[in-house]
Structures are given as C-alpha cells and as structure tokens.
N, CA, C and O of each residue as an XYZ file, in Angstrom:
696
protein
N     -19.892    122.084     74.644
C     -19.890    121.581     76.004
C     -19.937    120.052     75.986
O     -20.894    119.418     75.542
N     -19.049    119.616     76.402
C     -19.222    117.644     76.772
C     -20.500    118.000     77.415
O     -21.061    119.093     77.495
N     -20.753    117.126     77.746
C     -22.440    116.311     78.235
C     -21.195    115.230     80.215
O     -20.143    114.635     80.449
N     -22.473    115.731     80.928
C     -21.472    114.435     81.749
C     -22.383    113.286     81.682
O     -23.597    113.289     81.481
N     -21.652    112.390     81.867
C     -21.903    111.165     81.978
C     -22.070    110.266     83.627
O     -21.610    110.719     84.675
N     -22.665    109.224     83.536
C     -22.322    108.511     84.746
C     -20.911    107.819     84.845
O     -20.033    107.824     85.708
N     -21.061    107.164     83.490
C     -20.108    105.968     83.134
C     -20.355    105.529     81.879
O     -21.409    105.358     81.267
N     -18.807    105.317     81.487
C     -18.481    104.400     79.881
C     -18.336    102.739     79.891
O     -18.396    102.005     80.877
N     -18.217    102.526     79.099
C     -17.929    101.066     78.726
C     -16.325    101.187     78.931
O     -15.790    100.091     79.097
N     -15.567    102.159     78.949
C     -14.035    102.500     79.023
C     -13.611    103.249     80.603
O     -12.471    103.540     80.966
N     -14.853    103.439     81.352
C     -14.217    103.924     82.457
C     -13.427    102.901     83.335
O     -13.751    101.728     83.519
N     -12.691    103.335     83.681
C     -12.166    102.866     84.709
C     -10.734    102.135     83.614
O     -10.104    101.160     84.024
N     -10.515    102.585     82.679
C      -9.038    101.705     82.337
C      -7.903    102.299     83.138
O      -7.481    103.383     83.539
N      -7.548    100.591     83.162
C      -6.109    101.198     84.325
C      -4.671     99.953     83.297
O      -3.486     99.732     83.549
N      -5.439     99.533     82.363
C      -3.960     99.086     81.642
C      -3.637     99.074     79.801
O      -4.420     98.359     79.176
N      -3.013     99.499     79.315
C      -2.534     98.986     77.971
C      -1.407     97.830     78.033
O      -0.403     97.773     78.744
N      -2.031     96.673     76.785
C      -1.446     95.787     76.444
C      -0.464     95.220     75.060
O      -0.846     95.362     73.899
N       0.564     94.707     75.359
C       1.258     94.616     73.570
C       1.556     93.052     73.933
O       1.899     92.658     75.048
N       1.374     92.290     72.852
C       1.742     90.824     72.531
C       3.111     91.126     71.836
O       3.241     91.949     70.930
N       4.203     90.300     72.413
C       5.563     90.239     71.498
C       5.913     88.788     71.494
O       5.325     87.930     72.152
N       6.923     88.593     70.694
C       7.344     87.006     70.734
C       8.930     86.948     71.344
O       9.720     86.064     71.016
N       9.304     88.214     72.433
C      10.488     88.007     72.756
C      10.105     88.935     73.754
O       9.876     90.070     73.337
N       9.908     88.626     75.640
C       9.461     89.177     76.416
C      11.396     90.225     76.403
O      11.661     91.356     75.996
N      12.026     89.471     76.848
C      13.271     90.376     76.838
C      13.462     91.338     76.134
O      13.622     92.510     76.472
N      13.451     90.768     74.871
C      13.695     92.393     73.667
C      12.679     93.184     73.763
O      13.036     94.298     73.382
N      11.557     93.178     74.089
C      10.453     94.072     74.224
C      10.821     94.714     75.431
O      10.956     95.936     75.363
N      11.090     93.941     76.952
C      11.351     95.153     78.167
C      12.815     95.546     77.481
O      12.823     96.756     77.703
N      13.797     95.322     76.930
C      14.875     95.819     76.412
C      14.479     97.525     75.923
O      14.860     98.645     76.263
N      13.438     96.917     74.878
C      13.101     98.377     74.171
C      12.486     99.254     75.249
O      13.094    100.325     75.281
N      11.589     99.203     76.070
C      10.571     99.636     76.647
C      11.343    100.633     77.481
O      10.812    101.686     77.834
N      12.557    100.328     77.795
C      13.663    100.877     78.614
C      14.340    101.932     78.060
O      14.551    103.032     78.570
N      14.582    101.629     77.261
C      15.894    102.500     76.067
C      14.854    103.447     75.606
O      14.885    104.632     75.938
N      14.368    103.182     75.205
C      12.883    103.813     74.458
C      12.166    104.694     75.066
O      12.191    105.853     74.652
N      11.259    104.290     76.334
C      10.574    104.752     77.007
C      10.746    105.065     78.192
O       9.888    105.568     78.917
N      12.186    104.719     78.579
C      12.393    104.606     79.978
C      11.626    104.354     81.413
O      11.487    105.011     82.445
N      11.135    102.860     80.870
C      10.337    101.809     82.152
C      11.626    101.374     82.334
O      12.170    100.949     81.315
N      12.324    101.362     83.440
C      13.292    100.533     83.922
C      13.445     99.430     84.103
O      14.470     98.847     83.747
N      12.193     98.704     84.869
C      12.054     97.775     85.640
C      10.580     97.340     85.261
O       9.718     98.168     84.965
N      10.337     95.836     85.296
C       9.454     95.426     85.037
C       8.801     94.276     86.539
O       9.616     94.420     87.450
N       8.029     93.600     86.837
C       7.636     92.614     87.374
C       7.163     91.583     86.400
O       6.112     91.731     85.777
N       8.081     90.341     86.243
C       8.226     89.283     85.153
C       7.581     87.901     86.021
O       7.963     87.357     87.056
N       6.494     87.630     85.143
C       5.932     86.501     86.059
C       5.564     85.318     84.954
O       4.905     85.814     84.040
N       5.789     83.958     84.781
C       5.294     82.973     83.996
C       3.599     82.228     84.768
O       3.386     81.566     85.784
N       2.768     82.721     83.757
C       1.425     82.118     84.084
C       1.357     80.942     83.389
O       2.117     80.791     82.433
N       0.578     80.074     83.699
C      -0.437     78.781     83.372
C      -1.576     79.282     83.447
O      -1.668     80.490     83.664
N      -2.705     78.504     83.291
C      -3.911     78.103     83.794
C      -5.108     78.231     82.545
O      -5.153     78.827     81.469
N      -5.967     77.405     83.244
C      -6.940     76.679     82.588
C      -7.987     78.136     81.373
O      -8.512     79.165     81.799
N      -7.955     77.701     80.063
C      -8.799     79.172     79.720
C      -9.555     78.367     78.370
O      -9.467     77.258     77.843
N     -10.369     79.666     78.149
C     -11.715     79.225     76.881
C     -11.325     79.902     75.944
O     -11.471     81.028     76.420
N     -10.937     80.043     74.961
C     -11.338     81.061     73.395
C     -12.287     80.581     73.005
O     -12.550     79.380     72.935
N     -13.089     81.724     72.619
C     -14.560     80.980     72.227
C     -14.888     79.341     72.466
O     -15.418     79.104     73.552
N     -14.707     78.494     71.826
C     -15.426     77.299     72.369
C     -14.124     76.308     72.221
O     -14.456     75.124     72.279
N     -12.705     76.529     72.041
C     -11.748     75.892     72.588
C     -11.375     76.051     74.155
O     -11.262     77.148     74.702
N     -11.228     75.006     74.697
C     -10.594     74.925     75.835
C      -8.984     74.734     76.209
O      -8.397     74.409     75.176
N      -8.208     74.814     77.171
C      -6.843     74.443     77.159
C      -6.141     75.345     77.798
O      -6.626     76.407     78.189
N      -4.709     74.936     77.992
C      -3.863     75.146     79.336
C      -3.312     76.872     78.565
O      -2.842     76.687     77.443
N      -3.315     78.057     78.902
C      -2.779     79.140     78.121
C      -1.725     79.409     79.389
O      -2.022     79.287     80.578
N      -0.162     79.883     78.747
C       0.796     79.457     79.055
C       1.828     80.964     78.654
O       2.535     80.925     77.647
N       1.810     82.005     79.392
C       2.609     83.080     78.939
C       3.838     83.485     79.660
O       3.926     82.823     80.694
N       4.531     84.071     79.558
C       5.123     85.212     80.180
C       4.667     86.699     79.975
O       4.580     87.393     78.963
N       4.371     86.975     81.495
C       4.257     88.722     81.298
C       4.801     89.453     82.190
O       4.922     89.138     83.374
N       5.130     90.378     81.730
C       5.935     91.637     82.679
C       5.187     92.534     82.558
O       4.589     92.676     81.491
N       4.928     93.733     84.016
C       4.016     94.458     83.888
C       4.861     95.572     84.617
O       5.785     95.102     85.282
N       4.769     96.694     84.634
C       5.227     98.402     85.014
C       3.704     98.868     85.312
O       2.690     98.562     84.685
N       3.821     99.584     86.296
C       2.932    100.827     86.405
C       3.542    102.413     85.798
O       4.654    102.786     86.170
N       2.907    103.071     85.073
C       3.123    104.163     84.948
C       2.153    105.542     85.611
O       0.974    105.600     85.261
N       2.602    106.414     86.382
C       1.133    107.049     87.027
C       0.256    106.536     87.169
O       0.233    106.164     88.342
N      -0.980    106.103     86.430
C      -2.147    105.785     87.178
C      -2.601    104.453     85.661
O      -3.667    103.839     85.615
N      -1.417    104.321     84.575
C      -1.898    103.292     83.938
C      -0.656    102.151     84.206
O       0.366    102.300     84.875
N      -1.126    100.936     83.426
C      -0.417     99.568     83.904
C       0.018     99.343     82.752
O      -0.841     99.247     81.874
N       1.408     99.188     82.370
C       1.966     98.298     81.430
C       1.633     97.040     81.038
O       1.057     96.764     82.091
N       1.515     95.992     80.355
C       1.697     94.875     80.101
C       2.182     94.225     79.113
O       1.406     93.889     78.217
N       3.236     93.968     79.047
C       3.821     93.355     78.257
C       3.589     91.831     77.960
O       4.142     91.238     78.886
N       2.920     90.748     76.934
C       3.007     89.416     76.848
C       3.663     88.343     75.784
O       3.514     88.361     74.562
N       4.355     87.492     76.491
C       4.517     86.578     75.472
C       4.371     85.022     75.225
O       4.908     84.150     75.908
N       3.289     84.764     73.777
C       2.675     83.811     74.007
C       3.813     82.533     74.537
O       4.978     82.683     74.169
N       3.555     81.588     75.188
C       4.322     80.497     75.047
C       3.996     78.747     75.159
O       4.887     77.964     75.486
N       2.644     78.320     74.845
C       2.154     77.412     74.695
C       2.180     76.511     73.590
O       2.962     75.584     73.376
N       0.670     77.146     72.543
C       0.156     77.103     71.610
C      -1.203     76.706     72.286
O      -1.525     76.716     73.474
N      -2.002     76.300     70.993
C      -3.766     76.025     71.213
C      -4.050     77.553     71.362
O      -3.736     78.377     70.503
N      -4.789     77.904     72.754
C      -5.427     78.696     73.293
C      -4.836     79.719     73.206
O      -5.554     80.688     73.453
N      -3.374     80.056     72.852
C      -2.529     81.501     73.173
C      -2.549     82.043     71.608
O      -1.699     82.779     71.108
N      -3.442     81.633     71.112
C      -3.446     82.094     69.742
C      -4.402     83.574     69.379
O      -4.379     84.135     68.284
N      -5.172     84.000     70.504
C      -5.424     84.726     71.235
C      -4.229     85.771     71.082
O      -4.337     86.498     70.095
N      -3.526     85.898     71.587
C      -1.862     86.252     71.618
C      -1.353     86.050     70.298
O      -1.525     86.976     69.506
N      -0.797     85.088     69.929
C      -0.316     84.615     68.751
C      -0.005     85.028     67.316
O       0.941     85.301     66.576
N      -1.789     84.884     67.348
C      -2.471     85.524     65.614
C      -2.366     86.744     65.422
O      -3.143     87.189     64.577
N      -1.490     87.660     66.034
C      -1.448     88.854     66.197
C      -0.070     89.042     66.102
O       0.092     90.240     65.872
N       1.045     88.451     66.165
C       2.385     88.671     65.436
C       2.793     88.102     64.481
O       2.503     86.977     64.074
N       3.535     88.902     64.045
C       4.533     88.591     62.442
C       4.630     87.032     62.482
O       4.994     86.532     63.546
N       4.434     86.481     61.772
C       4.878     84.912     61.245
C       5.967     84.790     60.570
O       6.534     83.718     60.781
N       6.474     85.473     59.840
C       7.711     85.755     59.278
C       9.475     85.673     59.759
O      10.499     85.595     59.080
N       9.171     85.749     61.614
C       9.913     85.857     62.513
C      10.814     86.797     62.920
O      11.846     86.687     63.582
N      10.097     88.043     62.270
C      10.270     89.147     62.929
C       9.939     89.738     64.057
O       9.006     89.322     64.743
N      10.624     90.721     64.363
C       9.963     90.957     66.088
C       9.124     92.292     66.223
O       9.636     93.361     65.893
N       8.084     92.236     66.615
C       6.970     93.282     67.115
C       6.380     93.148     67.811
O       5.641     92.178     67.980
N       6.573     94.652     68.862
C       5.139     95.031     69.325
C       3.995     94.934     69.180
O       3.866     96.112     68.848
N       2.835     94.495     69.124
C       1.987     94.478     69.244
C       0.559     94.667     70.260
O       0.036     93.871     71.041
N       0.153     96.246     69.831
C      -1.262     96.382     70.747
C      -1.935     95.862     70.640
O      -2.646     95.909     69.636
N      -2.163     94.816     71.900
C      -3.474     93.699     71.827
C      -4.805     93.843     72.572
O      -5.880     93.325     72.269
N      -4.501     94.719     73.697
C      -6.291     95.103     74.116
C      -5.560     96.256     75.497
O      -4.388     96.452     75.818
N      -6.799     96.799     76.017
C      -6.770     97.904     77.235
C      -7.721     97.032     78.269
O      -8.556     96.247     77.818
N      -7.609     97.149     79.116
C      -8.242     96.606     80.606
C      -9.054     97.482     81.475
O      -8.415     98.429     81.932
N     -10.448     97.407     81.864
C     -11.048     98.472     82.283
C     -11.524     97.270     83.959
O     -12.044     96.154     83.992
N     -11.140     97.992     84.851
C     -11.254     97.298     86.473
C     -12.348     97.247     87.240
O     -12.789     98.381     87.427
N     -12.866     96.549     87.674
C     -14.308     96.370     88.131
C     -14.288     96.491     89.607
O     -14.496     95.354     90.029
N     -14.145     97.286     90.573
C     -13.916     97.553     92.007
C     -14.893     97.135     92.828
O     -16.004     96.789     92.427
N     -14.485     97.147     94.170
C     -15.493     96.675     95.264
C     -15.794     95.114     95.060
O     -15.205     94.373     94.274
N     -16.840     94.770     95.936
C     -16.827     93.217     96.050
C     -17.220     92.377     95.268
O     -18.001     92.652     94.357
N     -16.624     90.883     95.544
C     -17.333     89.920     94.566
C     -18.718     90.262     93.485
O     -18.808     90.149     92.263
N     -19.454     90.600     94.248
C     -21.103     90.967     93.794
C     -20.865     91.975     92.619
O     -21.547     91.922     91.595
N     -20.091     92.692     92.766
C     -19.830     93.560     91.733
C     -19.311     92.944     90.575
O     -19.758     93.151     89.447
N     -18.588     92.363     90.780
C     -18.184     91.480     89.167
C     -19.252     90.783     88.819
O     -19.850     90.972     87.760
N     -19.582     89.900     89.706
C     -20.632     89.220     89.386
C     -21.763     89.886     88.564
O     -22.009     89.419     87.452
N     -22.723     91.324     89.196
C     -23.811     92.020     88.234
C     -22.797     92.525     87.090
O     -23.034     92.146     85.943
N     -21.441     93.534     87.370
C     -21.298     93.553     85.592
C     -20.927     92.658     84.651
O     -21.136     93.009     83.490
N     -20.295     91.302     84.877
C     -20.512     90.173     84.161
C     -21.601     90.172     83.788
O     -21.771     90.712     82.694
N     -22.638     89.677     84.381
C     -24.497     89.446     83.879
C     -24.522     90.467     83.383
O     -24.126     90.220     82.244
N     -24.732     91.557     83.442
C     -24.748     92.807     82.213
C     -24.054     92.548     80.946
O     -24.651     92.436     79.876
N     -22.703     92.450     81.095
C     -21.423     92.419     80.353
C     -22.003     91.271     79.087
O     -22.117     91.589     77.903
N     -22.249     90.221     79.520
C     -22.816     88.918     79.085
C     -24.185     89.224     78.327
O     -24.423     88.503     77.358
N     -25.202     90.310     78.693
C     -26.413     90.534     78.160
C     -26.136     91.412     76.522
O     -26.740     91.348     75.451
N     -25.092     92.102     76.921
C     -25.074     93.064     75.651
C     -23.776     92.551     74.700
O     -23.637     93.206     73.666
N     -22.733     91.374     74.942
C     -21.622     91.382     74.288
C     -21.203     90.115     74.852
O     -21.184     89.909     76.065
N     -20.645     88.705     73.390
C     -20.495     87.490     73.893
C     -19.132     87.820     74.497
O     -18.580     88.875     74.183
N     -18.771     87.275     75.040
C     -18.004     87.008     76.335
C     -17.016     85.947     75.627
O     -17.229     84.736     75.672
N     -15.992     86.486     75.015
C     -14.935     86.100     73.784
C     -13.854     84.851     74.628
O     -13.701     83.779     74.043
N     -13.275     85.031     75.748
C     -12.125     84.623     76.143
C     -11.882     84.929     77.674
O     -11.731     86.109     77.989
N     -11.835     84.004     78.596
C     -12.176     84.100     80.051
C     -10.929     82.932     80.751
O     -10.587     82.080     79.931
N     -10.510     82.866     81.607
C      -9.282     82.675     81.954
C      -9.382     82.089     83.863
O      -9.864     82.830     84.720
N      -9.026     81.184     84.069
C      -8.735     80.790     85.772
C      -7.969     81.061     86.353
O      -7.440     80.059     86.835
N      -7.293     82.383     86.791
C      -6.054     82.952     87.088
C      -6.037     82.347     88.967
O      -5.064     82.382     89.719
N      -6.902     82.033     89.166
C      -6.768     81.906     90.951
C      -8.355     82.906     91.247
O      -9.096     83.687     90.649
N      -8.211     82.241     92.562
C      -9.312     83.106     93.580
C      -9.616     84.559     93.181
O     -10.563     85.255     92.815
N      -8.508     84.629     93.408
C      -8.417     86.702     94.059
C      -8.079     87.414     91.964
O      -7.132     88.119     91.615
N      -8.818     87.067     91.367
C      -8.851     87.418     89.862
C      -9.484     86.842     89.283
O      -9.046     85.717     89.040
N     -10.987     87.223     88.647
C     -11.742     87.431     87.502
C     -11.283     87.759     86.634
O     -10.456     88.659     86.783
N     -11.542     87.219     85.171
C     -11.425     88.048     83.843
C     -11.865     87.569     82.479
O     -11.936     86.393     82.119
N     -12.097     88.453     81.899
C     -12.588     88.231     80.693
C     -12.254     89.155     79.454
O     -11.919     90.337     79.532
N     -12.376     88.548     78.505
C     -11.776     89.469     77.065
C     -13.725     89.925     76.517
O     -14.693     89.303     76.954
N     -13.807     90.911     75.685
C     -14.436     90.670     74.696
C     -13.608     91.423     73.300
O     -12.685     92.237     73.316
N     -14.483     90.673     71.878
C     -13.601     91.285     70.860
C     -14.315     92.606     70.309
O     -15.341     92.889     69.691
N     -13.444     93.121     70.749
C     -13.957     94.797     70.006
C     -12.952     95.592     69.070
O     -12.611     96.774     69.076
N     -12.478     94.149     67.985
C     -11.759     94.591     67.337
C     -12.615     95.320     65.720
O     -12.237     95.879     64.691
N     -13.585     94.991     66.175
C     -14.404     96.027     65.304
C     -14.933     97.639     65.304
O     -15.496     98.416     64.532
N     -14.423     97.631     66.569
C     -14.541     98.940     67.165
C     -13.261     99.924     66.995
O     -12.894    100.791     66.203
N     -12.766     99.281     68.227
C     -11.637    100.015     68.742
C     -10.227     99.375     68.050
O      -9.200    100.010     68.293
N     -10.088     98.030     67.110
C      -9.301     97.364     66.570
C      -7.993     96.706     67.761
O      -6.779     96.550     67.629
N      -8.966     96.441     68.931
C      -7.984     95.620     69.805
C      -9.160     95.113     70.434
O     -10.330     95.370     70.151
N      -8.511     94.034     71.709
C      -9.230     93.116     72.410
C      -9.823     94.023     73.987
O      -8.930     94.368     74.761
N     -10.956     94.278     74.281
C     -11.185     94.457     76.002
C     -10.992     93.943     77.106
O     -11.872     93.153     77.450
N      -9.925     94.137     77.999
C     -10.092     93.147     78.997
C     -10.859     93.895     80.220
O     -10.679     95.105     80.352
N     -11.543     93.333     80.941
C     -12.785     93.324     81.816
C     -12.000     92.317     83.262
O     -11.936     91.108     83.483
N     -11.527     93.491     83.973
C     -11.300     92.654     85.359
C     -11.726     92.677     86.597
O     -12.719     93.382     86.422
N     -11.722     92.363     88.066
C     -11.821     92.141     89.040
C     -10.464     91.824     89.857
O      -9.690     91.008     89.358
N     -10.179     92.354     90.934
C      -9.136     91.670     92.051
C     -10.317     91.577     93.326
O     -11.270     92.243     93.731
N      -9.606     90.314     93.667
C      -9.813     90.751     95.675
C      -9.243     91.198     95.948
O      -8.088     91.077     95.541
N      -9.605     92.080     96.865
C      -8.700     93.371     97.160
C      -7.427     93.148     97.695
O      -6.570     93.797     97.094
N      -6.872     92.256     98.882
C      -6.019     91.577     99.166
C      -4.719     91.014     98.381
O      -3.509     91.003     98.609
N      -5.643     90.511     97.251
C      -4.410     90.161     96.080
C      -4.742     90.920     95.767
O      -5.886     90.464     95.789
N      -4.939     92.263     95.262
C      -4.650     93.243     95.043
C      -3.642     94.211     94.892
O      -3.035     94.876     94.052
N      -3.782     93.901     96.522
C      -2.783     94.678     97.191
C      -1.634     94.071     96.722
O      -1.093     94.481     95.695
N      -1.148     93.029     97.435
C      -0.159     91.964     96.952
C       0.458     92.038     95.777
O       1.678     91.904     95.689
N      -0.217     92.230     94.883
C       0.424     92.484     93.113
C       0.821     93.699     92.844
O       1.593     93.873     91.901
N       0.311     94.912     93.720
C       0.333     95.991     93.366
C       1.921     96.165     94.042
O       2.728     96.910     93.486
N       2.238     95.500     95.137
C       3.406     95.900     95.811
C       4.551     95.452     95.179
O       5.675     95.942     95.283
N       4.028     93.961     94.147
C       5.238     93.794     93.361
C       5.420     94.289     92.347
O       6.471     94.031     91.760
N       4.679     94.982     91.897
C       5.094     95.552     90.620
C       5.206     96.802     90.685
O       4.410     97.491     91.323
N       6.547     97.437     89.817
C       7.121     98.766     89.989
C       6.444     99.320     89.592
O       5.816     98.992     88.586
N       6.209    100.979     90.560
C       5.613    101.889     89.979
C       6.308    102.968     89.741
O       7.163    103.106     90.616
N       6.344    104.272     88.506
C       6.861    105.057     88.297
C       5.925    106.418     88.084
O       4.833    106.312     87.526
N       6.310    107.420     88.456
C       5.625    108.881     88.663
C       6.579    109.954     87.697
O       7.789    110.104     87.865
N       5.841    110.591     86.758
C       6.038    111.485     86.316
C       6.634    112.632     86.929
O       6.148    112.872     88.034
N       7.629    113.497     86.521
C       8.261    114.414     87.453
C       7.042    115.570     87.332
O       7.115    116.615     87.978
C-alpha cells in the first residue's frame, strides 16, 4: 500500500527542461520526433546570481505545453552567468539535448512564495535566482546529487499567468 502524503518536494511539477546549443535544431527534432508542432519562442535578458556571480543571463527559449506538463526548450546565449546552461553541453561542437532540471509551481498569492522561499532557503542553499519581471519568481536549487538535474522552484501572478499561458501552444493527447 503507498502511504498518502500531504505533499512532496516534487509536487506540483508542471515542466521538463533540456539545454541545447541550437534552439532551431532542437524544435526541428522535437517535431519530427515527438510531434510538438509548434513552439512559443521568446529571447530573455535579465539580471541573475549563480551562486555568488552576478550578471546579465541572456537565452532563447521555446516552450510547448503537453497535457498538463510544459516543455522547455533553452539556449544559452550570453556567457558569464549562462554557464548554468552551458556546462552542460558538448564542447566539442556537437549538438545535444540536454536534461537540465524539472520545475515544481508555487500557486496562490505573493505570500505563498514568499513562506516557501523562507522554508525553501531553511533546508537547501538557494543555487541560482533570476529577475524575470514582476509577475515571476524563481529559483534553481542543485539537486544534481539527487535526481542528477537542476530544480526549478516557481511562482506567477496570476495575471501573467494567464497571459503566458495563452501564448504558448497547448496540445492534448487523443
């Protein structure tokens, strides 16, 4: 018999992530392959920490919904801080996929991120954290000792929420 639970450190994931060094050839494959058709392709900036470096992290990502999980596709395009990203593909200049972390969503209001941060922060350093705008919180920790990928730990306002959710394609299983 499982045992129930209240809650995991994994409830609530709503995305898998892969680092590539060619956003195109990756939704190329993702298509042919897996048949995601369509992606929502967006170039980020903004201000972020890896552990105790600071600096501008600079990607492209495309994201799919599938049923009830989120695609994400990234590719680093800075340097400094996207090494994060980076240190995790071929150097050789080959091209790969790469699984780089799962995303577990922190719902309801501000206050709520706020206490599981202070929790989050009590039991596990707080690896890699990011200024995406208002309406998005986030944070990495490394649990590549665990699970051998990165955690991401998020928040929306619900509003941008919404907003992101409408641009990016979703697809349903027959």
């Amino acid at each position: 018999m499982i045992p129930h639970i209240k809650t995991t450190a994994l409830s609530d994931m709503m995305q898998v992530a892969w680092v590539t060094p060619d956003l195109d050839r990756t939704m190329d494959q993702f298509s042919k392959i897996y048949r995601v058709p369509k992606f929502f392709v967006t170039d980020a900036s903004y201000p972020a920490r890896l552990f105790e470096e600071t600096g501008e992290m600079k990607l492209r990502l495309a994201l799919a919904n599938i049923d009830n999980m989120q695609i994400e596709l990234i590719q680093p395009m800075g340097g400094g801080v996207d090494r994060i990203y980076r240190d995790v593909l071929p150097t050789d200049g080959r091209h790969a996929n790469v699984l780089h972390h799962v995303c577990v969503q922190i719902y309801g209001p501000r206050e709520n991120w706020d206490t599981y941060l202070a929790n989050l922060n009590m039991e596990k350093p707080i690896d890699y954290t990011g200024d995406f705008g208002p309406g998005v919180r986030f944070v990495y920790t490394d649990e590549r000792a665990s699970l051998g990928i990165w955690l991401e730990h998020v928040w929306f306002e619900p509003e941008y929420f919404k907003q992101l959710s409408a641009a990016i394609p979703t697809y349903r299983s027959a």
